[in-house]
C-alpha positions in Angstrom: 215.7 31.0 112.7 215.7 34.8 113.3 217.7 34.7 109.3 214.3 33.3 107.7 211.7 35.4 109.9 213.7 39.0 108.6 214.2 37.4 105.4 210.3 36.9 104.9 209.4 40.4 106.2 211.5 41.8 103.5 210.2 39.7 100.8 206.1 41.1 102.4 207.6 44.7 101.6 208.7 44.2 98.4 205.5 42.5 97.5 202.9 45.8 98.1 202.1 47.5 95.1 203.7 51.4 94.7 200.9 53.8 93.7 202.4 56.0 91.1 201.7 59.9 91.1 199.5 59.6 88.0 197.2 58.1 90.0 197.5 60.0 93.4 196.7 63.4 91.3 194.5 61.9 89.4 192.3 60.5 92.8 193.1 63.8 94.1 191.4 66.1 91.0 188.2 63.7 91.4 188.2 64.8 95.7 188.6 68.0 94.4 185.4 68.0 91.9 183.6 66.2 94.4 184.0 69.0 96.6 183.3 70.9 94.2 180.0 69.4 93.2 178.8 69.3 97.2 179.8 73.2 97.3 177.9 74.0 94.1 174.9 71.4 95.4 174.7 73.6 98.8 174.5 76.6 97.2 171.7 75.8 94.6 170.0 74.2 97.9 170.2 77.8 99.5 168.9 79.0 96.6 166.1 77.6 96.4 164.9 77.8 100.1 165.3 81.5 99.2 162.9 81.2 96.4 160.8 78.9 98.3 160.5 81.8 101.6 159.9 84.4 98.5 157.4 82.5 97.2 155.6 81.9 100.4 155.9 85.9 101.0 153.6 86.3 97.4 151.2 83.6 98.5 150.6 85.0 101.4 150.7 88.3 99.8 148.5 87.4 97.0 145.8 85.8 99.6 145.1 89.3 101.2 144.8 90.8 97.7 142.3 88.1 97.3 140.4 88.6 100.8 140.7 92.5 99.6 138.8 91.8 96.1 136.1 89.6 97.8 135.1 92.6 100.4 135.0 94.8 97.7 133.2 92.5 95.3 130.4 92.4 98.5 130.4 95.6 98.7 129.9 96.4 95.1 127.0 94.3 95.8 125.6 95.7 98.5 125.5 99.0 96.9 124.0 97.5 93.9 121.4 95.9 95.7 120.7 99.3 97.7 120.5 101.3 94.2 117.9 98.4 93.2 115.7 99.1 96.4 116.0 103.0 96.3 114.7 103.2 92.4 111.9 100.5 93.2 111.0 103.0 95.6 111.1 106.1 93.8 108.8 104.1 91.6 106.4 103.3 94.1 106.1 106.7 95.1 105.9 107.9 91.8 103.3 105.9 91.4 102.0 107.0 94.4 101.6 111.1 93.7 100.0 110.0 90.2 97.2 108.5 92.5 97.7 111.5 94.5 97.0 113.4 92.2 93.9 112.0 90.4 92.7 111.4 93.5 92.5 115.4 93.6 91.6 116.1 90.7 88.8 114.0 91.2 87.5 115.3 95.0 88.0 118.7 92.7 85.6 117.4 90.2 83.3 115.8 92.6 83.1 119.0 94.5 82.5 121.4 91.6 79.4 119.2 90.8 78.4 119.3 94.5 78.3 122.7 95.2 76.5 123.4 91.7 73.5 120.7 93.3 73.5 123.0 96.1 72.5 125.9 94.0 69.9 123.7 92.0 68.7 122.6 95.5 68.7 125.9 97.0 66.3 127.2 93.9 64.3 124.0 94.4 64.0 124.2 98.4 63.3 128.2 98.0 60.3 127.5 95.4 59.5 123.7 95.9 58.0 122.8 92.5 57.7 119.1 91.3 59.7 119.6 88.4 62.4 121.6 90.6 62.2 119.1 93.2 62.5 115.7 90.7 65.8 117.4 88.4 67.2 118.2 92.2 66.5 114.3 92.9 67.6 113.1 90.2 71.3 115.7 90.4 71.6 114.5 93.9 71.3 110.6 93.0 74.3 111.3 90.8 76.5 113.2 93.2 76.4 110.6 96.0 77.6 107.9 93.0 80.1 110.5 92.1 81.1 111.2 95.6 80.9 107.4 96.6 83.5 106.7 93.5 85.6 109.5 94.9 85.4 107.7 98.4 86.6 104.0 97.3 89.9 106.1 96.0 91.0 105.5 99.3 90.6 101.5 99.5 92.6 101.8 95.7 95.2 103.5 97.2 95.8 101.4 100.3 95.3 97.9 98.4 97.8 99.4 96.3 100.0 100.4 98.7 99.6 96.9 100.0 101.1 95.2 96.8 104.2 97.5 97.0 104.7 96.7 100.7 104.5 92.5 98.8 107.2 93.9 96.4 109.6 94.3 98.9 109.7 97.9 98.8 111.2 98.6 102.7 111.5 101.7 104.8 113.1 104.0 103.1 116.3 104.9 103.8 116.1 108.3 105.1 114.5 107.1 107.9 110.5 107.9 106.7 107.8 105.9 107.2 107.0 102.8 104.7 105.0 104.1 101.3 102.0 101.8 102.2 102.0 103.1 105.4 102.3 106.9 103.9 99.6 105.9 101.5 97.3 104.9 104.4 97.7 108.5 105.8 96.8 110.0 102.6 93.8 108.3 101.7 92.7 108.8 105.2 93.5 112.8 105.1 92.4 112.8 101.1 89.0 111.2 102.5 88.0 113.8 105.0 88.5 116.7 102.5 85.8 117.2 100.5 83.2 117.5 104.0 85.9 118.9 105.5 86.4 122.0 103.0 82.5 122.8 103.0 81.1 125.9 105.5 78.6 125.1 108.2 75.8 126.3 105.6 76.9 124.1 102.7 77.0 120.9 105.8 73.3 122.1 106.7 73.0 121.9 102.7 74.1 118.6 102.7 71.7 117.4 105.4 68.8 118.5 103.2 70.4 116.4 100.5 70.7 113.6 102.2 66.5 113.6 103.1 65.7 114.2 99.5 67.6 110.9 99.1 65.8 109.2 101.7 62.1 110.9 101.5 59.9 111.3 98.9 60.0 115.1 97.1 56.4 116.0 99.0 57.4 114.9 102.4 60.4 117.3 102.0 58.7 120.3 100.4 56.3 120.1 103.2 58.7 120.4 105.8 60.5 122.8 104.4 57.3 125.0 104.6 56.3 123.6 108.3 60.2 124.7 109.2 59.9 127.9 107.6 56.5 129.1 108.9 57.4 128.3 112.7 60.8 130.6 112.1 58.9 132.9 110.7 61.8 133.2 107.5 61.5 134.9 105.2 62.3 133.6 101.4 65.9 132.3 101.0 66.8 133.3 104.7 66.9 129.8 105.8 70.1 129.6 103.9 71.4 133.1 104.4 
């Protein structure tokens, strides 16, 4: 019995297959170059999560460069948009001494005529003749519409002011007061000058003017003569 139980376990020996050592080097070269091929894989995988942190540095680096760009594109703007304001203003005030200015040159007009009617009245008031007292009328009729156009200059001035206030013309930025606001000033000032500029006599002047608008050129001259014979006067010395 124990014959035929070693005589089968020999027989199961010689019945497994012998690998040949073809085949062992040849299993062994494909361990190798599977190796080899995880190695290499490992490697390209490092590489890349190299590029990959690189690549997130530039992003992020190219985002600030971006952020950078915009503030300065804003900015670029903002100066712009200052330069825009600051030549609209030196416009408006432009504008603003050409009114100025014919604003003068008109009070200079007006007040050239003016004092030449108070010559023609003072030769009318010294020697009150009808045809002395009617042209002295008459020049002083066209004086006030002179000196009345000269007044509205100041209503111009401010309306205009007004519609470059509208325009959006702001404070300017050296820290003076609006143009519209300045303009009101001037006309206001500009207004006063041409009664502000004449002398006590020339005001006294004026008065009579103003009662040859209102009375008739008898009623005056017979004033005049009641005035001048209670003071006792003598000819001319009520305007001396």
């Amino acid at each position: 019995m124990r014959t035929q139980e070693a005589t089968a376990s020999t027989n199961t020996v010689d019945a497994v297959p012998s690998i040949d050592d073809a085949r062992v080097e040849e299993i062994t070269a494909l361990s190798s170059q599977v190796s080899s091929a995880f190695g290499e894989l490992s490697r390209v995988q490092a590489e890349l999560t190299a590029r990959m942190e690189r690549f997130s540095e530039r992003e992020a680096l190219l985002e600030e460069q971006c952020v950078e760009l915009q503030n300065d594109r804003d900015e670029h703007e903002a100066r712009v948009s200052r330069a825009e304001r600051i030549a609209r203003q030196a416009e408006a005030r432009e504008a603003a001494v050409a009114r100025r200015e014919e604003s003068v040159s008109r009070r200079e007009d007006a007040a050239v005529a003016f004092r030449d009617l108070l010559v023609r009245m003072t030769d009318a008031l010294d020697d009150p003749t009808p045809t002395k007292l009617s042209q002295a009328f008459e020049a002083a009729t066209v004086s006030l519409r002179e000196s009345h156009a000269v007044l509205t200059t100041k209503a111009n001035v401010v309306a205009s002011a007004d519609l470059d206030a509208a325009d959006g013309t702001d404070a300017e930025p050296s820290g003076d007061r609006p143009i519209a606001a300045r303009a009101v000033d001037d006309a206001e000032n500009n207004a006063d000058v041409d009664l502000g500029d004449l002398s006590e006599e020339e005001l006294r002047k004026l008065g009579m003017l103003q009662k040859l608008c209102t009375a008739s050129t008898a009623e005056i001259a017979e004033q005049i003569r009641a005035e001048r014979e209670d003071s006792g006067q003598k000819k001319r010395g009520w305007f001396s």
